[in-house]
DRENFIVO-797451 format. One record per atom (N, C-alpha, C): residue in three letters; chain; atom name; x, y negated, z. Coordinates in nm, 2 decimals, padded with zeros to 4 digits. Layout:
// DRENFIVO-797451
NODE  resn  chain  name       X       Y       Z
NODE   ALA      A    CA       X       Y       Z
...
END
This chain:
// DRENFIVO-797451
NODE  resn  chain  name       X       Y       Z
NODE   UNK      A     N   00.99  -00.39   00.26
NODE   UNK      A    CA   00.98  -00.51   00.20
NODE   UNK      A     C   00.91  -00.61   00.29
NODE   UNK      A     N   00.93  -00.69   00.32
NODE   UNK      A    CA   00.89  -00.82   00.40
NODE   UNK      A     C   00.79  -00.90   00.42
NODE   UNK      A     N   00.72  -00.91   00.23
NODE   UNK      A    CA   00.65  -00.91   00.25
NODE   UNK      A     C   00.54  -00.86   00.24
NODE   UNK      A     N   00.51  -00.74   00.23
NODE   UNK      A    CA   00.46  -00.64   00.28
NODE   UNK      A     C   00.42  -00.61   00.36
NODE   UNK      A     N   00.54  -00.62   00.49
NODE   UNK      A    CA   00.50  -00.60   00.58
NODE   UNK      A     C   00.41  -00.75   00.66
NODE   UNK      A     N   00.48  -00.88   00.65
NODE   UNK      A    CA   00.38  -01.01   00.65
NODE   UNK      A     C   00.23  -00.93   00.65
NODE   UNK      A     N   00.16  -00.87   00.50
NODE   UNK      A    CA   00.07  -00.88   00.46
NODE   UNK      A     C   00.02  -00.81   00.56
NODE   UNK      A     N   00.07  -00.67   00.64
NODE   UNK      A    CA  -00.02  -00.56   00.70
NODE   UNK      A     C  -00.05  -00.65   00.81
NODE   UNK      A     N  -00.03  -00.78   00.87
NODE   UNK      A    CA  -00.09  -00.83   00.99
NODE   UNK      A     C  -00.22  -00.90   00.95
NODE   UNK      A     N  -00.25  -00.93   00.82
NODE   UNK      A    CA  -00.36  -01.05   00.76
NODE   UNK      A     C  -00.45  -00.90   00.80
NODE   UNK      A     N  -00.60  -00.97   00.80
NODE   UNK      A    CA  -00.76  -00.91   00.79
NODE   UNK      A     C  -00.77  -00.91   00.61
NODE   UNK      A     N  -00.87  -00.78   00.61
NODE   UNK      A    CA  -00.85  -00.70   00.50
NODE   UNK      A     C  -00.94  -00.86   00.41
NODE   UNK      A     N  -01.02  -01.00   00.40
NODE   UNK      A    CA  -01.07  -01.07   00.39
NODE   UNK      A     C  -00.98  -01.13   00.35
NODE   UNK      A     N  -00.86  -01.18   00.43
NODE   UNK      A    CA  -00.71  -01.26   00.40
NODE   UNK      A     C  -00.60  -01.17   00.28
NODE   UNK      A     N  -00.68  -01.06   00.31
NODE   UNK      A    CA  -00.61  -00.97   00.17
NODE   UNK      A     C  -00.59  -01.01   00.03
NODE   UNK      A     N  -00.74  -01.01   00.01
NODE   UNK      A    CA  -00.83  -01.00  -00.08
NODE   UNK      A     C  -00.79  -01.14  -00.15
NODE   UNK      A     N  -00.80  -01.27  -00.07
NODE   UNK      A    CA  -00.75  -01.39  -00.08
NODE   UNK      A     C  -00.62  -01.38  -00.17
NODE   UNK      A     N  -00.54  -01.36  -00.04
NODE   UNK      A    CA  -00.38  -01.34  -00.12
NODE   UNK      A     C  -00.35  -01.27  -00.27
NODE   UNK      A     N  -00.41  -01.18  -00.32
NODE   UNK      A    CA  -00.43  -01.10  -00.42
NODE   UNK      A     C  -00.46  -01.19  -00.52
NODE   UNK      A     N  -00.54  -01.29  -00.50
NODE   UNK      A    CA  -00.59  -01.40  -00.63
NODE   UNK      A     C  -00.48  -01.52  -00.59
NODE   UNK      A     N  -00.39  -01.51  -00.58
NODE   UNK      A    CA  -00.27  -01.62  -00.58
NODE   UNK      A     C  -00.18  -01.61  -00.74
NODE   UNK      A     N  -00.11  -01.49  -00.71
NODE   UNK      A    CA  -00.07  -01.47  -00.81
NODE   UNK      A     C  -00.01  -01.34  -00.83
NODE   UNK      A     N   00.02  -01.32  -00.95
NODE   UNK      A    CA   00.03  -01.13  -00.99
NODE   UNK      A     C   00.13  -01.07  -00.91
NODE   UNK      A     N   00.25  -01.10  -00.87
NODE   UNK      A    CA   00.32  -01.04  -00.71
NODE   UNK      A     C   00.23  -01.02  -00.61
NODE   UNK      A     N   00.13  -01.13  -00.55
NODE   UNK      A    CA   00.08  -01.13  -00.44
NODE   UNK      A     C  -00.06  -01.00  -00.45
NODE   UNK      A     N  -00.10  -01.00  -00.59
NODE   UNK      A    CA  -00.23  -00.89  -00.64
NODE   UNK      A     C  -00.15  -00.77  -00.59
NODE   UNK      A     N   00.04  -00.70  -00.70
NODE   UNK      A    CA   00.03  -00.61  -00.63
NODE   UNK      A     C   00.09  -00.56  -00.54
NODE   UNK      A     N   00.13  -00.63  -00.43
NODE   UNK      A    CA   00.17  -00.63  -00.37
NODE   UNK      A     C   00.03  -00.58  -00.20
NODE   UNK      A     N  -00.12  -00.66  -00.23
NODE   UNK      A    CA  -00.26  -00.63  -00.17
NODE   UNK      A     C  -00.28  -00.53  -00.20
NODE   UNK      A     N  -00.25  -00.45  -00.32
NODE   UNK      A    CA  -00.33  -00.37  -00.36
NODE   UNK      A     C  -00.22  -00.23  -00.33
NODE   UNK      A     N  -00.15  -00.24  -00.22
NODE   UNK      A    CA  -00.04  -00.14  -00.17
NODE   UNK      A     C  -00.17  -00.06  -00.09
NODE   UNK      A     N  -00.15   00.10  -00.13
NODE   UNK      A    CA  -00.20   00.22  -00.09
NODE   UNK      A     C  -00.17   00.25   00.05
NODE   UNK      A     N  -00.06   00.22   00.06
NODE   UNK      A    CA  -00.06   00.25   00.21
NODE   UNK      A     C  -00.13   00.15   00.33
NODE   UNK      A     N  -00.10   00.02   00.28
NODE   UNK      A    CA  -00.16  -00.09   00.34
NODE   UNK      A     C  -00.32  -00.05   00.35
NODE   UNK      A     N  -00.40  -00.05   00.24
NODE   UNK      A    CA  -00.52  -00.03   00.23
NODE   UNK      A     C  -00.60   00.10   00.33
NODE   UNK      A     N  -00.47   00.18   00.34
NODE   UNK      A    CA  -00.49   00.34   00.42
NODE   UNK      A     C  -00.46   00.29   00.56
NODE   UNK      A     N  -00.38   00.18   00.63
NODE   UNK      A    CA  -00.39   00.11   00.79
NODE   UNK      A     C  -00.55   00.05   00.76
NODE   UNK      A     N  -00.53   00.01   00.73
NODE   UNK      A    CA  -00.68  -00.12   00.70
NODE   UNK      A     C  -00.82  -00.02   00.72
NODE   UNK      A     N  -00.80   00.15   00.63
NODE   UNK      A    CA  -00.90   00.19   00.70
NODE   UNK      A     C  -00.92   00.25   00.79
NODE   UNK      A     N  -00.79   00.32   00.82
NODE   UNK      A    CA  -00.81   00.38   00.97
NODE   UNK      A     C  -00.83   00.25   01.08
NODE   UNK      A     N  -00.79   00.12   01.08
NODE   UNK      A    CA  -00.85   00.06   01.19
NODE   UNK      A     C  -01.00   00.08   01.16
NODE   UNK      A     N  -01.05   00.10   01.05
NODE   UNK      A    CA  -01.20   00.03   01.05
NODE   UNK      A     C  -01.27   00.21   01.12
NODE   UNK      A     N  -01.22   00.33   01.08
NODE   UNK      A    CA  -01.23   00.45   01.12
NODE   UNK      A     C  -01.30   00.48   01.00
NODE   UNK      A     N  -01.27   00.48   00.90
NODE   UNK      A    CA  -01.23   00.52   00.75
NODE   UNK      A     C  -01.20   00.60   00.74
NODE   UNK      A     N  -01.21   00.74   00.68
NODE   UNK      A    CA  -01.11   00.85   00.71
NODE   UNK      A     C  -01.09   00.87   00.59
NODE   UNK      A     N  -01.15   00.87   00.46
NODE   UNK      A    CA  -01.08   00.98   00.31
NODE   UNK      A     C  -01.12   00.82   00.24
NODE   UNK      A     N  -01.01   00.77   00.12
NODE   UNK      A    CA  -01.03   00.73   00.02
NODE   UNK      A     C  -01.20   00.78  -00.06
NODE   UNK      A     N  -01.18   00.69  -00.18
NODE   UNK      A    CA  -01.26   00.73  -00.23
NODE   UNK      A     C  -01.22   00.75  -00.38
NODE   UNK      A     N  -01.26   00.90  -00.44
NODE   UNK      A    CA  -01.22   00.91  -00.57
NODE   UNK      A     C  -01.16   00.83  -00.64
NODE   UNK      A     N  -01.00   00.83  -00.75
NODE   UNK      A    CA  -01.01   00.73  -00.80
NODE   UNK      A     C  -01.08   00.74  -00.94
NODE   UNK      A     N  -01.14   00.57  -00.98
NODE   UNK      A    CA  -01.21   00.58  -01.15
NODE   UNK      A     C  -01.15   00.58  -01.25
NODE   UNK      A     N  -01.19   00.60  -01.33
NODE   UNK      A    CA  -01.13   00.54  -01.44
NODE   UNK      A     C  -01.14   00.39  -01.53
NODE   UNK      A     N  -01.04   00.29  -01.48
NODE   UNK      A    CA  -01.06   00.18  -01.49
NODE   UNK      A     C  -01.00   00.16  -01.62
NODE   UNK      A     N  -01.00   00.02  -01.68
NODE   UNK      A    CA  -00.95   00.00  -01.79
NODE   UNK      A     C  -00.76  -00.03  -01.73
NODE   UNK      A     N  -00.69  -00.03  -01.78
NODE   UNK      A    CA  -00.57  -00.09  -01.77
NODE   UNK      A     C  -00.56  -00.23  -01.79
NODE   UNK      A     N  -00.50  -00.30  -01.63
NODE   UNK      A    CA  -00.49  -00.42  -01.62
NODE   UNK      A     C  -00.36  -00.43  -01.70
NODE   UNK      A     N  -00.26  -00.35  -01.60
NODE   UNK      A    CA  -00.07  -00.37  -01.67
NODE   UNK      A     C  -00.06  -00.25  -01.67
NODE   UNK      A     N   00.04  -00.20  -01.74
NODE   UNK      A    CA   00.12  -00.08  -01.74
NODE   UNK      A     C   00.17  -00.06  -01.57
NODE   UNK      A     N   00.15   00.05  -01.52
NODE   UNK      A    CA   00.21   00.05  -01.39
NODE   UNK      A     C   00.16   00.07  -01.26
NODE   UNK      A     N   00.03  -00.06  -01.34
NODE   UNK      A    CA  -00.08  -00.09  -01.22
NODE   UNK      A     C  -00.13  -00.01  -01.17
NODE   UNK      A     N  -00.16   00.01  -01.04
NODE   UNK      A    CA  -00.29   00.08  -01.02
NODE   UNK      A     C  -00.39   00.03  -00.91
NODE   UNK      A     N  -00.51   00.13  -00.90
NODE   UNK      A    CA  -00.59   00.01  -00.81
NODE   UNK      A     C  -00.62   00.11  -00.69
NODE   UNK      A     N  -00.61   00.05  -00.58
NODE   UNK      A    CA  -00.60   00.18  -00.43
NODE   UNK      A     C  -00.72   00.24  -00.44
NODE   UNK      A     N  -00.72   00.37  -00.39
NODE   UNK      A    CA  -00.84   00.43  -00.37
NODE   UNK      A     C  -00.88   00.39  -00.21
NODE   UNK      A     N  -00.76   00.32  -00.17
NODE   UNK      A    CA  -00.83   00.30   00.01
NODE   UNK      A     C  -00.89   00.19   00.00
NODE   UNK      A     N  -00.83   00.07  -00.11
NODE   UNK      A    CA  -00.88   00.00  -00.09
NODE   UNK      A     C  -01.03  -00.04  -00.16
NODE   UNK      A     N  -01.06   00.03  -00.20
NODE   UNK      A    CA  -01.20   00.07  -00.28
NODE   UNK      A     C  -01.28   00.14  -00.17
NODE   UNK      A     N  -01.22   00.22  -00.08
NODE   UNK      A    CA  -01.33   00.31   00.03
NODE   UNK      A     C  -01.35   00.17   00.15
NODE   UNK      A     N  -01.25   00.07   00.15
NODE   UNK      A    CA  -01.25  -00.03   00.24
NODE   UNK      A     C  -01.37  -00.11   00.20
NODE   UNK      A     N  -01.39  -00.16   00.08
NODE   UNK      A    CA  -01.46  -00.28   00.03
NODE   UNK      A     C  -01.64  -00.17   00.03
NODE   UNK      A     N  -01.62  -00.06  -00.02
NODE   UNK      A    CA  -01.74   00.00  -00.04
NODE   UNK      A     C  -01.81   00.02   00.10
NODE   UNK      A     N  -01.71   00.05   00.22
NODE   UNK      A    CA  -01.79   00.10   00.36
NODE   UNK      A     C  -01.81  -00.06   00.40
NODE   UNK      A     N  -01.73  -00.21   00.36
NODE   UNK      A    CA  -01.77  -00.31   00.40
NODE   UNK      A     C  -01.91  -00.37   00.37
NODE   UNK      A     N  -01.94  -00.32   00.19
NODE   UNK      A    CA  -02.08  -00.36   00.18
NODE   UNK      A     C  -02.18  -00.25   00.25
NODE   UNK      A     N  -02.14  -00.18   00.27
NODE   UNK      A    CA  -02.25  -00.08   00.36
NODE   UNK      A     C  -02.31  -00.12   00.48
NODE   UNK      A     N  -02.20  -00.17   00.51
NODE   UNK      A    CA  -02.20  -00.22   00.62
NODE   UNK      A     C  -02.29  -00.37   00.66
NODE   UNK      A     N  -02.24  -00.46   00.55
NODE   UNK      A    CA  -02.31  -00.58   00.57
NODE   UNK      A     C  -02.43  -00.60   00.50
NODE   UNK      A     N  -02.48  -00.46   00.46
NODE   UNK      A    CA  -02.63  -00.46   00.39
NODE   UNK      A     C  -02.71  -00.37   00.50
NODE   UNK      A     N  -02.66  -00.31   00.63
NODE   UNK      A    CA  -02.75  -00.23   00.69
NODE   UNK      A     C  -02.76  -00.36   00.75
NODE   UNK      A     N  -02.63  -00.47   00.78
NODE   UNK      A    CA  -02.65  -00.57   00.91
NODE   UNK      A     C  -02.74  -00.65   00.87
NODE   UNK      A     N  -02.75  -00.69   00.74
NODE   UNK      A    CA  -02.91  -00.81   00.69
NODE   UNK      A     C  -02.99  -00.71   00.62
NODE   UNK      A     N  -03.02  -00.64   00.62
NODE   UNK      A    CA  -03.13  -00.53   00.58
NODE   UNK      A     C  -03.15  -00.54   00.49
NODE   UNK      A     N  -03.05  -00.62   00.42
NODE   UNK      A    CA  -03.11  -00.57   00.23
NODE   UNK      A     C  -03.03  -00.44   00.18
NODE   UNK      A     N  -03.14  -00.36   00.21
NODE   UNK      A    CA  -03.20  -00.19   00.14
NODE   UNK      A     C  -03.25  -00.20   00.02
NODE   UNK      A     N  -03.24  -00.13  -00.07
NODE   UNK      A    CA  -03.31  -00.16  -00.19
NODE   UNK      A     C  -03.39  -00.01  -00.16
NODE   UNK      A     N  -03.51   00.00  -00.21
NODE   UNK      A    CA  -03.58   00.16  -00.22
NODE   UNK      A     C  -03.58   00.21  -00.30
NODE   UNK      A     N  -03.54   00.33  -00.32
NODE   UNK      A    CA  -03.55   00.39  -00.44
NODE   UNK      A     C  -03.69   00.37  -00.49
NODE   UNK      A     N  -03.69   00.34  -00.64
NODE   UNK      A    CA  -03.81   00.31  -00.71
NODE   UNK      A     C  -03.85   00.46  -00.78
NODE   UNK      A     N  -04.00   00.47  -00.80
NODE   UNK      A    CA  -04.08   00.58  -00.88
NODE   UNK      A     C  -04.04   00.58  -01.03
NODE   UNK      A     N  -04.02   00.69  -01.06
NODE   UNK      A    CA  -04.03   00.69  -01.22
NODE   UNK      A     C  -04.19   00.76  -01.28
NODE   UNK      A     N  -04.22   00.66  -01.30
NODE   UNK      A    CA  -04.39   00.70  -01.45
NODE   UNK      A     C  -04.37   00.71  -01.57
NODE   UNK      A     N  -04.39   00.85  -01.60
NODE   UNK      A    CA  -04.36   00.89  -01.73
NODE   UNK      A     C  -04.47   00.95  -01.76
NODE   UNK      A     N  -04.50   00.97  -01.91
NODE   UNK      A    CA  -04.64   01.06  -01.95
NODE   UNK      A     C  -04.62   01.15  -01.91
NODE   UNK      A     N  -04.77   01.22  -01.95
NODE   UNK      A    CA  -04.74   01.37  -01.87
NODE   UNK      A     C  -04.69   01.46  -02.03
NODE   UNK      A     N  -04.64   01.39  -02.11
NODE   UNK      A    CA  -04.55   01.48  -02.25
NODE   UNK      A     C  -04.47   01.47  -02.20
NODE   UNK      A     N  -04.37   01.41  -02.09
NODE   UNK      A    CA  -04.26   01.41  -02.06
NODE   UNK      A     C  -04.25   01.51  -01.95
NODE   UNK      A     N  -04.30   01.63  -01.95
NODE   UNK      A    CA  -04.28   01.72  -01.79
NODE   UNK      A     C  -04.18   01.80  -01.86
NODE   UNK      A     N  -04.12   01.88  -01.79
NODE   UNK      A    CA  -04.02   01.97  -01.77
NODE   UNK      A     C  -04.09   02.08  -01.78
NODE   UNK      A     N  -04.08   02.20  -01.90
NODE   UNK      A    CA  -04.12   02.33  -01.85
NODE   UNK      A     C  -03.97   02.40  -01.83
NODE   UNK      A     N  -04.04   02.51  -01.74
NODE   UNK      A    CA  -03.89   02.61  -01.72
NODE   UNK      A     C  -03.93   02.69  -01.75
NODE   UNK      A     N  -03.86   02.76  -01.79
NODE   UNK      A    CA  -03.89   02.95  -01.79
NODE   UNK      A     C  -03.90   03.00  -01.68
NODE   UNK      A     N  -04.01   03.11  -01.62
NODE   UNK      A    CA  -04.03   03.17  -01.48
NODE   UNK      A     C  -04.05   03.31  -01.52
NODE   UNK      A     N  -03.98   03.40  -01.57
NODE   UNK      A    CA  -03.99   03.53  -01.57
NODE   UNK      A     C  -04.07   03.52  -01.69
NODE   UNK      A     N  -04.22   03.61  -01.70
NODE   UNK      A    CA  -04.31   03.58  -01.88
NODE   UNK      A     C  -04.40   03.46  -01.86
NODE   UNK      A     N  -04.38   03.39  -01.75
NODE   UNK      A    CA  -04.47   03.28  -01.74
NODE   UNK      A     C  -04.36   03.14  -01.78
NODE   UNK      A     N  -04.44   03.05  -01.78
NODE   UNK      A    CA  -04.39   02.90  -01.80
NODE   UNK      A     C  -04.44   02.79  -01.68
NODE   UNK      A     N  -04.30   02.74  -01.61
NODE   UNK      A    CA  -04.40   02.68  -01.51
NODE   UNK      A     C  -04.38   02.53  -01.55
NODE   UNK      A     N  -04.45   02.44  -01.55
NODE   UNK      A    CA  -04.46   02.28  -01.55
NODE   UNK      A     C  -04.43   02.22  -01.46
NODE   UNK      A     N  -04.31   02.11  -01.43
NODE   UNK      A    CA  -04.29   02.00  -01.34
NODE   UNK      A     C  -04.36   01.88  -01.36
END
């Protein structure tokens, strides 16, 4: 298909664009194999899981490459301006501990 092929020369940025024109041009962006060039240039190697999304149309579906593309991009542009977020502490009473069973004893977390 032609254009198709057009599309695999745009940056995955000019993709994303084209995709909000209109519902041809959406799935036409959201072609699996397209998304699977897109991440081997970036050195991308496995999709990522697909979710379970709601149904946009009967038919649709939404790439798993192109989900591993957008997710390793914000990874990327959050290590390059340093917004990290820290994992935060959880404070809970101490009613809230965890016992286990440890053989005839009980141990507490």
């Amino acid at each position: 298909m032609l254009a198709l092929y057009v599309l695999s020369f745009l940056e995955p940025k000019d993709l994303l664009q084209a995709a909000q024109t209109c519902r041809y041009w959406r799935i036409l962006a959201e072609d699996n194999l397209l998304w699977r060039e897109k991440c081997r240039e970036e050195g991308i190697d496995e999709p990522l899981p697909p979710k379970k999304r709601k149904v946009v149309k009967p038919g649709f579906t939404h790439s798993p490459w192109k989900s591993a593309y957008i997710r390793q991009h914000r990874i990327d542009t959050n290590w390059r301006r340093g917004d990290l977020k820290s994992p935060k502490p959880v404070i809970s009473s101490p009613s809230a501990c965890l016992h286990l069973p440890h053989g005839d004893a009980e141990q507490s977390i």
